[in-house]
C-alpha positions in Angstrom: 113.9 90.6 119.1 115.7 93.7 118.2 114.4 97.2 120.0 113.3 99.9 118.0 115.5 102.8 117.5 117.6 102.1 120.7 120.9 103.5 120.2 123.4 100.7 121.3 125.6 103.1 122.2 126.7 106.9 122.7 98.3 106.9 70.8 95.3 109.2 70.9 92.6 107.6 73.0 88.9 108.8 72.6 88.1 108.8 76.6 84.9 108.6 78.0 83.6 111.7 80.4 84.2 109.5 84.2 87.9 108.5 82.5 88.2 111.7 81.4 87.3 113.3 84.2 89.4 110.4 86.6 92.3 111.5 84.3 92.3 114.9 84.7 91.9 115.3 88.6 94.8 112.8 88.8 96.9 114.9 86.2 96.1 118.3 88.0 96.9 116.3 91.4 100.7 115.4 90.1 101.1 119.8 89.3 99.9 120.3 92.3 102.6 118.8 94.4 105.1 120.7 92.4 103.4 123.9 91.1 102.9 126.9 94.0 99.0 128.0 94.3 97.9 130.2 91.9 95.2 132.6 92.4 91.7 133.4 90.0 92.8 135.9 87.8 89.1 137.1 87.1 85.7 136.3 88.8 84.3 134.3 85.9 82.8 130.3 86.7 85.3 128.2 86.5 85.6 125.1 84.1 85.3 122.0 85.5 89.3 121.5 84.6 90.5 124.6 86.6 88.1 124.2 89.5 89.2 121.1 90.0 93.0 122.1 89.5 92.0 125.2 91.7 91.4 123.2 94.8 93.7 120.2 94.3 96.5 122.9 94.3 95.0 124.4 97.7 94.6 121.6 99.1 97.9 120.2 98.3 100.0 123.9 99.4 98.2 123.2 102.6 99.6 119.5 103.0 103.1 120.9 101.8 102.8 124.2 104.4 101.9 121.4 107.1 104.9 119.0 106.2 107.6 122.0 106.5 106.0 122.5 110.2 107.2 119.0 110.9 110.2 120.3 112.3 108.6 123.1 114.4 106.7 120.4 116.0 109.3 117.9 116.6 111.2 120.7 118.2 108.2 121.2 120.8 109.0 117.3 122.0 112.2 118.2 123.7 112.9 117.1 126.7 109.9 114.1 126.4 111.9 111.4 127.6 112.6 108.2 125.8 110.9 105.2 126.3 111.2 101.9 123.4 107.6 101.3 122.0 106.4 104.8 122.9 104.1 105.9 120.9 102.8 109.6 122.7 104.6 112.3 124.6 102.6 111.3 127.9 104.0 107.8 127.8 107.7 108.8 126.4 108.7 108.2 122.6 111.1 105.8 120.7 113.2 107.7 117.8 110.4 106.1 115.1 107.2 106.9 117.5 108.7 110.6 117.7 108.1 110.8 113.9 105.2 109.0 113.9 103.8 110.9 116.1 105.0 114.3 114.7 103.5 113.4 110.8 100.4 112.2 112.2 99.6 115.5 114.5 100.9 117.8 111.5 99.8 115.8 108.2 97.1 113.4 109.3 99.1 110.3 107.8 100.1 107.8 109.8 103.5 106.1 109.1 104.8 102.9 109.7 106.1 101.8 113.5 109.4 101.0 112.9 112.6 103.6 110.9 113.1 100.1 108.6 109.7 100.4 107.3 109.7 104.6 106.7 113.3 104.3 105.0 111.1 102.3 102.5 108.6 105.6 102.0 109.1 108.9 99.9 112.2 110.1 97.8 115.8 109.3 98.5 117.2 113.0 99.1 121.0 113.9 99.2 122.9 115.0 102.2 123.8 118.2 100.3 120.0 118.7 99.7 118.4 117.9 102.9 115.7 120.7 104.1 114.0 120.9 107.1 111.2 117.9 107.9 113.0 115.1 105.8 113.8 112.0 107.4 117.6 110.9 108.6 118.6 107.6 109.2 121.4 105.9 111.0 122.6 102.4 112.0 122.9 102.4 115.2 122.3 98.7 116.3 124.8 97.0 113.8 121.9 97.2 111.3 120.6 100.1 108.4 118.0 102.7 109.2 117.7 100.8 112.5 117.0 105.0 114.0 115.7 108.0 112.8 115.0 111.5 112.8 113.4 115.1 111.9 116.1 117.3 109.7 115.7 120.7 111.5 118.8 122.7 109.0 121.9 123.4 109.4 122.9 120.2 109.5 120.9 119.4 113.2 118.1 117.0 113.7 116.0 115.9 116.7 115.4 112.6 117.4 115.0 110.1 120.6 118.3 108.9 121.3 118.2 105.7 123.9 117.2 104.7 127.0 117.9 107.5 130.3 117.5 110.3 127.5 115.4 112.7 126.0 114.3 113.9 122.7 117.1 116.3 121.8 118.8 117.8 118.9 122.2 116.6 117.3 124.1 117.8 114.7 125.2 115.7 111.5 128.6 116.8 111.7 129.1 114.9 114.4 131.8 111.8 113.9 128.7 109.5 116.0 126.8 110.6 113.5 128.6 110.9 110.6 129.9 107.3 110.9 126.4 105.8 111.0 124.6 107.8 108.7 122.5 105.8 105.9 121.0 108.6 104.0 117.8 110.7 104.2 114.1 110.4 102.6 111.5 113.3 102.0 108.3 112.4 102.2 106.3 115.9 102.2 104.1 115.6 98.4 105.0 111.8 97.6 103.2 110.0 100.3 100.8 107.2 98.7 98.4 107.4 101.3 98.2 111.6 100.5 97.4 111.0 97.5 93.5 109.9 97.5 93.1 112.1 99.6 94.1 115.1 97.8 91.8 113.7 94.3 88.9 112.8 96.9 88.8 116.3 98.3 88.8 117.6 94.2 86.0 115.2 93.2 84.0 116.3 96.0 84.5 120.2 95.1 81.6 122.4 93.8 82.2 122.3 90.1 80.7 124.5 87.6 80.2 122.5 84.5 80.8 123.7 81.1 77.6 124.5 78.9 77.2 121.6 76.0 77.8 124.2 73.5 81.0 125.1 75.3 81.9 121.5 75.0 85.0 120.5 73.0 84.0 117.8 70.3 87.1 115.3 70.1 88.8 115.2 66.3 
């Protein structure tokens, strides 16, 4: 059985209120992973839309803050030796428990165990537009996205390497590297298992609801 991450070598619809309202917190949900927080321009109650926009855009700029920390933390690993299966810095870490173990400490969400199974997660990203936190991904055992690692910038990551090593940092322009690259993912904002969590936390928010006259009647 293969070892994890080893390096071998070096129409208008007339909705009811529950599908209008399921509607709308997953509409506002979508902006908020790609609109910036905005804050209350005045101090009057809010309608049930923009409370509910309000906090799925706070909560989602805090998931997005936490995902560009990834890299921060991943940097505070080096030096944690390597060990294949490891899963926590006490035991030693594999190149796919390292970013397990960095997404769940700074996101909460738990990825899969393997670099196969996370090349299958988030958005394919080009080399040329790689930021810090997204995933890289190498064949290194004669077989794709068989490693992986935390883009730091400037064209370094850190990863585990192999057995007798640490968790270091290594720079993309290296022909190793370069050689066995297989292309990156970001996953910060498009993670399925982020998403419920995000419209849970705006269903659950105090709402204040709109008076019946207020009410728009559907034409």
């Amino acid at each position: 059985m293969p070892r994890r991450c080893e390096i071998a070598d070096n129409a208008a619809v007339r909705l009811t209120p529950l599908a209008r309202r399921c509607v709308t917190a997953l509409f506002v949900t979508s902006l908020a992973i790609t609109s910036p927080v905005v804050a209350a321009q005045d101090s009057a109650p809010l309608s049930f839309t923009d409370s509910a926009a309000t906090k799925v855009r706070s909560v989602a700029a805090t998931a997005l803050k936490s995902a560009q920390d990834l890299a921060s933390t991943a940097l505070d690993l080096i030096g944690i030796r390597y060990k294949w299966g490891g899963n926590t810095p006490e035991t030693g870490l594999d190149c796919s428990g390292l970013v397990r173990y960095v997404f769940q400490q700074v996101t909460g969400v738990t990825l899969p165990r393997t670099a196969k199974d996370m090349s299958r997660l988030g958005t394919e990203v080009a080399v040329t537009d790689l930021q810090p936190g997204d995933l890289v991904f190498f064949n290194t055992r004669r077989f794709a996205f068989s490693h992986v690692g935390i883009y730091l910038g400037d064209n370094q990551f850190v990863h585990a390497p192999r057995r007798g090593r640490e968790v270091e940092v290594a720079t993309l322009d290296s022909g190793f590297w370069k050689r066995r690259f297989d292309g990156a993912r970001r996953m910060a904002g498009v993670l399925p298992s982020l998403l419920p969590a995000l419209v849970s936390e705006a269903a659950a928010a105090p709402l204040v609801l709109p008076e019946a006259d207020e009410i728009p009647v559907d034409r």
